[in-house]
C-alpha positions as CSV (number, residue, x, y, z in Angstrom):
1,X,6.1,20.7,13.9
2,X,7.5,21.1,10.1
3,X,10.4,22.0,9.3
4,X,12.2,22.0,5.5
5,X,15.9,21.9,4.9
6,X,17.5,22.8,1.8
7,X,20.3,21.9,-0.4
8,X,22.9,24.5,-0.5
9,X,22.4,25.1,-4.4
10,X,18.8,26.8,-3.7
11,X,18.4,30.5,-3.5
12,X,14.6,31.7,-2.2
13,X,10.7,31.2,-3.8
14,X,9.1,30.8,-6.6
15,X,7.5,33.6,-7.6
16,X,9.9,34.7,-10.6
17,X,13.1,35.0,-8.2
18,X,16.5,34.2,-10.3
19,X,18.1,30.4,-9.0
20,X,21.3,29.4,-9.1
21,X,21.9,25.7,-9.5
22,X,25.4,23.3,-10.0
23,X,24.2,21.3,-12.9
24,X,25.2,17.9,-13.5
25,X,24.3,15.2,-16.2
26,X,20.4,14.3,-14.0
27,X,19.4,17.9,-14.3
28,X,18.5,18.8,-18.1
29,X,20.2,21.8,-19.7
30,X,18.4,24.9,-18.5
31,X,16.8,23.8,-15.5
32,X,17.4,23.9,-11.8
33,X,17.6,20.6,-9.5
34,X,17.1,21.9,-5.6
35,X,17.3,18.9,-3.4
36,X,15.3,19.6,-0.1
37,X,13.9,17.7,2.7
38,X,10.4,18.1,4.1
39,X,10.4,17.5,7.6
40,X,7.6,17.0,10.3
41,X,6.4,15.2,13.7
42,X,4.0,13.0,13.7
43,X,1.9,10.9,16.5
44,X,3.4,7.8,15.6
45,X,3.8,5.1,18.0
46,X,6.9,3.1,17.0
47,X,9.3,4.3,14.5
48,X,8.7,2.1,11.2
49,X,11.7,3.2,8.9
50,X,15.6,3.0,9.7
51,X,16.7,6.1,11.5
52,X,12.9,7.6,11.7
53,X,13.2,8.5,15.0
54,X,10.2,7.6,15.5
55,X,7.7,10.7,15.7
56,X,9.9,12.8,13.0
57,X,9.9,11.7,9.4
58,X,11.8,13.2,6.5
59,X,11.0,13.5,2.8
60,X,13.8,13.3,0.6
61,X,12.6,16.5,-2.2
62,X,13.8,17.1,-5.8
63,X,12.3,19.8,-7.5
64,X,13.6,20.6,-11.3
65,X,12.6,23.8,-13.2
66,X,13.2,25.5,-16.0
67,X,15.8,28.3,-14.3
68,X,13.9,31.5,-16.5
69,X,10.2,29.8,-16.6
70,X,8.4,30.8,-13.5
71,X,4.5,28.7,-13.0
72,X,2.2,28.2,-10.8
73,X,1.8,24.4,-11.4
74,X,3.3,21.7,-10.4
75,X,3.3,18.0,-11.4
76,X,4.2,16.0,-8.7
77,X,5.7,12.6,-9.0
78,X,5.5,9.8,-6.1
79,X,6.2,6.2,-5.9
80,X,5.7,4.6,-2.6
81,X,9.2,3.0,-2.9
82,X,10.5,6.2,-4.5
83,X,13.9,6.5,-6.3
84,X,12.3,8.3,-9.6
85,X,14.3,11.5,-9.3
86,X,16.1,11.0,-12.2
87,X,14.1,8.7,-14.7
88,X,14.4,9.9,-17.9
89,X,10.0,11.2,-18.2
90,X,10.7,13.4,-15.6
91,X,14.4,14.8,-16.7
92,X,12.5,15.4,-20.3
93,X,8.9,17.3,-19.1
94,X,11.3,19.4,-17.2
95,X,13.4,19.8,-20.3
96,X,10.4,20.8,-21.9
97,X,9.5,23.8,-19.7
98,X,7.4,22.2,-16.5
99,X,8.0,22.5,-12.7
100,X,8.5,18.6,-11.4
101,X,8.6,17.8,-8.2
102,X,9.7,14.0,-7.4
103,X,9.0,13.5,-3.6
104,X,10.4,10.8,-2.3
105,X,8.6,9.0,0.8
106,X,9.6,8.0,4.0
107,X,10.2,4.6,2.5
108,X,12.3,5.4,-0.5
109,X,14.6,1.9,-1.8
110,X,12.7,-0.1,0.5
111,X,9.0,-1.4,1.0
112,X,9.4,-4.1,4.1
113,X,7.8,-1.4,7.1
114,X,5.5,-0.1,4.2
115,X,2.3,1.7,5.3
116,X,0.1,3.0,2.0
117,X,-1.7,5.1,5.0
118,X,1.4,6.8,5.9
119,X,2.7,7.2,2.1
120,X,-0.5,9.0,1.6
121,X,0.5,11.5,4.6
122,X,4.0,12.1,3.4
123,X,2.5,12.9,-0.2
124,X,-0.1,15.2,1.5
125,X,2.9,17.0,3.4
126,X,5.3,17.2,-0.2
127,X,2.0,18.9,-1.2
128,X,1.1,21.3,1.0
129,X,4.7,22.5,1.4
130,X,5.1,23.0,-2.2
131,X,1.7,25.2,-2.0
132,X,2.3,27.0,1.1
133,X,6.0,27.8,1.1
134,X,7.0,27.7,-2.4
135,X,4.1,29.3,-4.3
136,X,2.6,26.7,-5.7
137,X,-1.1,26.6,-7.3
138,X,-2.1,24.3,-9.7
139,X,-1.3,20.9,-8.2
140,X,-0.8,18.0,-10.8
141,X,-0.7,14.5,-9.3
142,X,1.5,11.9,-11.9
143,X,1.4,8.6,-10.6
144,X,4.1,6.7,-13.0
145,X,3.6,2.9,-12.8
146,X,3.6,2.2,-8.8
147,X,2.9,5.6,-8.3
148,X,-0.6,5.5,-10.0
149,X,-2.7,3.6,-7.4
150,X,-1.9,6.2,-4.6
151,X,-2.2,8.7,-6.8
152,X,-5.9,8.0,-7.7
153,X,-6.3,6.9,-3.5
154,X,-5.0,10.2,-2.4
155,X,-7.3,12.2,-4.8
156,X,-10.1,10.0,-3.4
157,X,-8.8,10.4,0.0
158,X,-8.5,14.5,-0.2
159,X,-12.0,15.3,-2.0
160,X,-13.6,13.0,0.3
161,X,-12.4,15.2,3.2
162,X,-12.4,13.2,6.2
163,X,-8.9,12.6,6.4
164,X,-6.8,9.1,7.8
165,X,-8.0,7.8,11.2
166,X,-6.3,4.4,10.6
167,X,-4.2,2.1,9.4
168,X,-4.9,-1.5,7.4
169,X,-3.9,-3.2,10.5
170,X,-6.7,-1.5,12.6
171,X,-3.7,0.4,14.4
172,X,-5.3,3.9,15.3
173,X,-3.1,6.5,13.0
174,X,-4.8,9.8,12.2
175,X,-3.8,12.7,9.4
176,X,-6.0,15.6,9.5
177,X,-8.3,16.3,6.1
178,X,-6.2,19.6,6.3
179,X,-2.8,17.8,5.0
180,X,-4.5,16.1,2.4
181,X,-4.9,19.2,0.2
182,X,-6.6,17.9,-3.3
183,X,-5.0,18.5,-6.5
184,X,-6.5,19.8,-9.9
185,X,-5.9,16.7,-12.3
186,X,-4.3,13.2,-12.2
187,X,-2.0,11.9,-14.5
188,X,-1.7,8.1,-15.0
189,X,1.6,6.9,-16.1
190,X,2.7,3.8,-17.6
191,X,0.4,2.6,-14.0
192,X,-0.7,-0.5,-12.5
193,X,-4.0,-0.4,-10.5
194,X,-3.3,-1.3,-7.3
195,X,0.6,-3.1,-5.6
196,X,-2.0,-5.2,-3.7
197,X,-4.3,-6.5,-7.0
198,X,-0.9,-6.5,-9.4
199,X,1.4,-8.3,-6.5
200,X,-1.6,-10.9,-6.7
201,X,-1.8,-11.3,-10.4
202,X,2.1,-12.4,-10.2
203,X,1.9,-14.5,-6.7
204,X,3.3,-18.3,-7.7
205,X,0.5,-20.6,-6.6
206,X,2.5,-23.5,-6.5
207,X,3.9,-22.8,-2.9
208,X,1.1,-24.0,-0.8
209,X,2.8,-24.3,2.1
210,X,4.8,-21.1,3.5
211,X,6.4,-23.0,5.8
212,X,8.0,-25.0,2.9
213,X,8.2,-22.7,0.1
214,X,10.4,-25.5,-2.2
215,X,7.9,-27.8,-2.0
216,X,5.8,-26.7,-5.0
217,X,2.4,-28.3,-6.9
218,X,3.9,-29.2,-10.3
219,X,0.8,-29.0,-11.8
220,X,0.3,-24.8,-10.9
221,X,4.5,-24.4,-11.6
222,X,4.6,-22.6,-14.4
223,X,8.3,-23.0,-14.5
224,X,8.4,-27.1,-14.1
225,X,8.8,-29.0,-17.3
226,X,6.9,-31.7,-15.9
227,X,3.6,-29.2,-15.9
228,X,1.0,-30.9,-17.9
229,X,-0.1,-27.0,-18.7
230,X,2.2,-25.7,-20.9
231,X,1.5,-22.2,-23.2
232,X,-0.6,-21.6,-24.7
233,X,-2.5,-22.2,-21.8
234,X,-6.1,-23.2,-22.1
235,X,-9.3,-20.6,-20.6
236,X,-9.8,-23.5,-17.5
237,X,-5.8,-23.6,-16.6
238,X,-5.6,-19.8,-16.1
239,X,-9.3,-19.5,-14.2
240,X,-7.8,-22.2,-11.6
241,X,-4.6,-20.3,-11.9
242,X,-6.1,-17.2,-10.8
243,X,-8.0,-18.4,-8.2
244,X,-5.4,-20.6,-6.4
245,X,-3.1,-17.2,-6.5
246,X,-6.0,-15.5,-4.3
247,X,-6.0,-18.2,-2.6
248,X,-2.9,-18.4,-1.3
249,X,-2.8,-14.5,-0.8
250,X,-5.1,-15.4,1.4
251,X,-3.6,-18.2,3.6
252,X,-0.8,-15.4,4.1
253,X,-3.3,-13.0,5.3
254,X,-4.7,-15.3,8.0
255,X,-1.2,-16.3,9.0
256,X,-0.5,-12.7,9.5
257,X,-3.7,-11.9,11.2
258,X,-3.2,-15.1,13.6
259,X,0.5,-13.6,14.6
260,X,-0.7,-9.8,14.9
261,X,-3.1,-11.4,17.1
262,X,-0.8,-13.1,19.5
263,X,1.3,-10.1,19.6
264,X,-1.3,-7.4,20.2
265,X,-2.4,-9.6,23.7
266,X,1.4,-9.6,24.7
267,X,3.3,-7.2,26.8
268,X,4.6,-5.7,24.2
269,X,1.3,-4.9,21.6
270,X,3.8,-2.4,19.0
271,X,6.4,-5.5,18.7
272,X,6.6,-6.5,14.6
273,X,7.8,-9.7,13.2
274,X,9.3,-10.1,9.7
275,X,8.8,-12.8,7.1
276,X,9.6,-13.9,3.6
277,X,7.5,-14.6,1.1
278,X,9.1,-16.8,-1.9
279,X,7.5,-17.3,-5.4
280,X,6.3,-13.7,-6.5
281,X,6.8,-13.9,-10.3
282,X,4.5,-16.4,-11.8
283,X,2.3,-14.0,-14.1
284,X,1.3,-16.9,-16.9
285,X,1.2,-13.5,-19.4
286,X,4.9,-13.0,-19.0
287,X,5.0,-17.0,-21.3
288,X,1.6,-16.6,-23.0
289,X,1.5,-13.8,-25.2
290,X,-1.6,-14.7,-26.3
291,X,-3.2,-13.3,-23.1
292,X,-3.3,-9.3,-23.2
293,X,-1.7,-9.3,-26.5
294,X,0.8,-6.7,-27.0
295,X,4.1,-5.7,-28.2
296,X,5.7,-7.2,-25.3
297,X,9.0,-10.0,-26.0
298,X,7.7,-13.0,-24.7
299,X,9.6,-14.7,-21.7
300,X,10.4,-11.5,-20.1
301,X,9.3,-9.5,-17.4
302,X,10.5,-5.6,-16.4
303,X,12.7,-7.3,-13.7
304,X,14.3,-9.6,-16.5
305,X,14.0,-13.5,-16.4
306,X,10.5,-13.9,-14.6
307,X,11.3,-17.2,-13.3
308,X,14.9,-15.8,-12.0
309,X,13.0,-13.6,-10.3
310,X,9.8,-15.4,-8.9
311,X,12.9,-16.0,-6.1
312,X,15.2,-13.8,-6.3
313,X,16.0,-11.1,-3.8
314,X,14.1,-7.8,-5.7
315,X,10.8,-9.2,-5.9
316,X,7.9,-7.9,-4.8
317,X,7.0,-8.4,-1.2
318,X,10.0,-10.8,-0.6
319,X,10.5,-9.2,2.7
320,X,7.3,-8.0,5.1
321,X,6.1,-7.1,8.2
322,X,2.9,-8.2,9.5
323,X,1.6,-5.1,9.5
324,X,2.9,-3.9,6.1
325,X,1.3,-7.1,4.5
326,X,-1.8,-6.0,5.3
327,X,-1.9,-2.4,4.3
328,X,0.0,-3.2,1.1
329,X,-0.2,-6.5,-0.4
330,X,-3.2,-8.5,1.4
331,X,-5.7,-8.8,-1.1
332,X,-8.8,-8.1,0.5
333,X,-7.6,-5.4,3.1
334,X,-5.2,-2.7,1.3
335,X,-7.0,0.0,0.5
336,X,-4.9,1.9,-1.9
337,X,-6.6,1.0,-4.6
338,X,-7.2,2.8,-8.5
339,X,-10.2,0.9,-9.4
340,X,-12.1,1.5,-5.7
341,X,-10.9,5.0,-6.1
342,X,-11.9,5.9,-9.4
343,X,-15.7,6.7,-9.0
344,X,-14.6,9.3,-6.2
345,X,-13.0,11.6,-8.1
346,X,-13.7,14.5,-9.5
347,X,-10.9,16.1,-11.3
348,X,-9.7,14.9,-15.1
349,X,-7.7,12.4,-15.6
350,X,-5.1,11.5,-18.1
351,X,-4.1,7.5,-18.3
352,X,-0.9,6.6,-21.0
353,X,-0.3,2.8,-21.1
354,X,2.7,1.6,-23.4
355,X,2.1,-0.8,-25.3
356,X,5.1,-2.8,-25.4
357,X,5.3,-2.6,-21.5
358,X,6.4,-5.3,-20.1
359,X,5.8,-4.1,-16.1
360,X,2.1,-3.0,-16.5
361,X,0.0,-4.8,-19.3
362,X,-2.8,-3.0,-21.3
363,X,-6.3,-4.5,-18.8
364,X,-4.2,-2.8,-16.3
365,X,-4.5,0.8,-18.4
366,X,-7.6,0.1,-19.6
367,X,-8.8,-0.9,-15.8
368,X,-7.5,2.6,-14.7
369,X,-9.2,4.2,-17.2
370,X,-12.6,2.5,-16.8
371,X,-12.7,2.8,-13.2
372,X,-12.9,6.6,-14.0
373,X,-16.9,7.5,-14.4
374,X,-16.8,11.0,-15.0
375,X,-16.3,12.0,-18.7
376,X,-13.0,14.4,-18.5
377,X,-11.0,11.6,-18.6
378,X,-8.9,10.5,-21.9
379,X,-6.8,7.2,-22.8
380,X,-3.5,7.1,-25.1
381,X,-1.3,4.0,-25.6
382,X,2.2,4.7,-27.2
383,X,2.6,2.1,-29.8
384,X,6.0,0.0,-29.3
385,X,6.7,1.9,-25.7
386,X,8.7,0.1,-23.2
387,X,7.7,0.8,-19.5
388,X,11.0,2.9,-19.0
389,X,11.0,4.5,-22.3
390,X,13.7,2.0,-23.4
391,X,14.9,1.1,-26.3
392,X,16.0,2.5,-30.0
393,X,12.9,4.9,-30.4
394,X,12.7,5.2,-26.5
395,X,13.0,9.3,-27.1
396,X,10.6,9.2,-30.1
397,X,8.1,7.2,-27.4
398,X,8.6,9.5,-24.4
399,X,8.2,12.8,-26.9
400,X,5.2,11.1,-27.8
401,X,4.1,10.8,-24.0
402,X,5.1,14.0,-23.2
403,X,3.2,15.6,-26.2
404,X,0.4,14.0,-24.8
405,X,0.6,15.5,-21.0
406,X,1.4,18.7,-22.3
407,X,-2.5,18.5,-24.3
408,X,-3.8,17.5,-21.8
409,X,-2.4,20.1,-19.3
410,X,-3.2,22.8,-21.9
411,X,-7.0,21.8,-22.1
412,X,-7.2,21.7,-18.5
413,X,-6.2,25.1,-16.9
């Protein structure tokens, strides 16, 4: 069963029909905003989102057009947390004539319950709604920062064919090959390479103990005074570094493998547990400049004061379930992936890092772009671009970005 409800502001189709919209100060002069939800039933055991329902799930649409500029492509945006509706990249490439659609997933503001599996249904089903019922043709994936990863996954996912049989967690969940319709080009935005592999790279190391997350190993504390490493840090310091952050992904993994365990051979196998995970901001590039140099400020992190937020309440992962941690941040099982992904696709791809980013740092867009082995790929970095866009020349950096799509775009169809 599927099922789409509209927003009283939207009149019918694509296809050239006139549309009617209440503007407001998200919607760009001369374009259309149509809030809509995609609806369908799924064979889902449990409900793992607030008010799911548990076999129906809605997607939370915004589709903004140009009112008197009917196409047949689409650039659809997804992040698996969602909430991009009204970032200022995709208020301007509508401004600028294209059909955006930002589809929210069934996880929008909040990742706890997160399953990458089922974020990759709910951006097949934005997909082939857009294609079947509203016209749709050309299909253009833009995965901006979070976003990226699944993008290149789903790609990978819909030209292999076979479809979704399971979940991370070895929980049988299965989306037929037929709602993972492929798109015709990828665009990589301002993108990390994977939440699992980036959520790694920014795990404190210090907490060795979940159990007693304030007892910490001064010596891998990159926020104690009494560290004897101190920035700039030396080749050795950040090799142990690295490895005792993959390390300790890996102690949570077994912890949540050992608890999924118990619970499966209970009487009650679909029963969750939650858990907190402290420490998820302790990137040494956020003090060392001198590692990935770039037009970054030192000391800083998207999220503000990174050592304010290796606790505090919005980092990444601070709240999980077991199953979540494994199809989303576990190191060595989430599958949503760029880098894994890249060698399966076929389409061209399109990566723009910023340079002064200060979310996604430039081996991340130079991994994306890498991982790509076909030749109808292309790399641009906008010199001095924040990861929003921020900023005095913000506009002159996201003209720049857009300039660049719209190439791209041109040399593709």
């Amino acid at each position: 069963m599927r099922f789409a409800a509209h927003s009283a502001t939207r009149a019918s189709g694509n296809k050239g029909s006139a549309m009617t919209s209440t503007m407001n100060p998200g919607t760009p002069k001369g374009c259309e905003r149509i809030a809509y939800a995609v609806g369908f039933q799924e064979n889902a055991t449990y409900s793992d989102v607030y008010g799911g329902g548990g076999a129906i799930v809605g997607l939370d649409c915004h589709l903004i057009r140009p009112v008197d500029k009917p196409s047949e492509t689409l650039i659809v945006f997804m992040h698996p947390v969602g909430g991009g509706m009204y970032l200022p990249l995709v208020r301007q490439l509508a401004k600028r004539g294209h059909h955006i659609l930002w589809a929210n997933s069934r996880y929008r503001g909040a990742d706890y319950a997160l399953m990458m599996e089922k974020v990759a249904c709910d951006l097949g089903e934005a997909i082939c709604d857009a294609k079947d019922r509203l016209g749709y043709c050309n299909i253009v994936l833009a995965g901006w920062s979070g976003g990226g990863s699944l993008m290149m996954w789903y790609q990978a996912l819909a030209e292999a064919g076979d479809g979704i049989s399971d979940t991370a967690a070895g929980d049988s969940y299965t989306v037929d090959a037929a709602r993972l319709p492929a798109a015709n080009s990828i665009l990589m935005l301002a993108a990390h390479v994977s939440r699992h592999r980036i959520f790694t790279e920014w795990l404190d190391p210090s907490i060795t103990d979940e159990s007693q997350p304030h007892l910490r190993d001064a010596q891998l504390n990159l926020y104690d005074a009494a560290n004897p490493n101190q920035p700039p840090y030396s080749t050795d310091f950040l090799a142990l570094f690295a490895q005792a952050q993959i390390a300790r992904n890996r102690r949570i993994t077994a912890r949540v493998r050992e608890k999924l365990n118990v619970i499966r051979v209970s009487d009650s196998p679909w029963s969750e547990f939650a858990f907190t995970v402290h420490g998820t901001m302790a990137d040494p590039r956020w003090l060392d400049p001198r590692i990935e140099p770039s037009d970054r400020k030192p000391g800083g992190c998207y999220l503000g004061d990174p050592k304010i937020v290796n606790d505090g309440p919005v980092g990444l992962a601070r709240f999980c379930t077991l199953r979540s941690w494994l199809s989303q941040w576990s190191y060595d099982d989430a599958r949503c992936d760029a880098i894994a992904s890249g060698s399966k696709i076929s389409v061209p791809v399109l990566v723009v890092g910023n340079s002064a980013d200060d979310a996604c740092t430039p081996s991340h867009t130079q991994r994306l772009y890498d991982a790509v082995t076909h030749e109808r790929k292309h790399l641009h970095v906008v010199k001095g671009a924040t990861h929003y866009y921020t900023g005095a020349n913000g506009a002159a950096h996201m003209a720049e970005a857009c300039g660049v799509i719209e190439d791209f775009l041109t040399r593709q169809w």
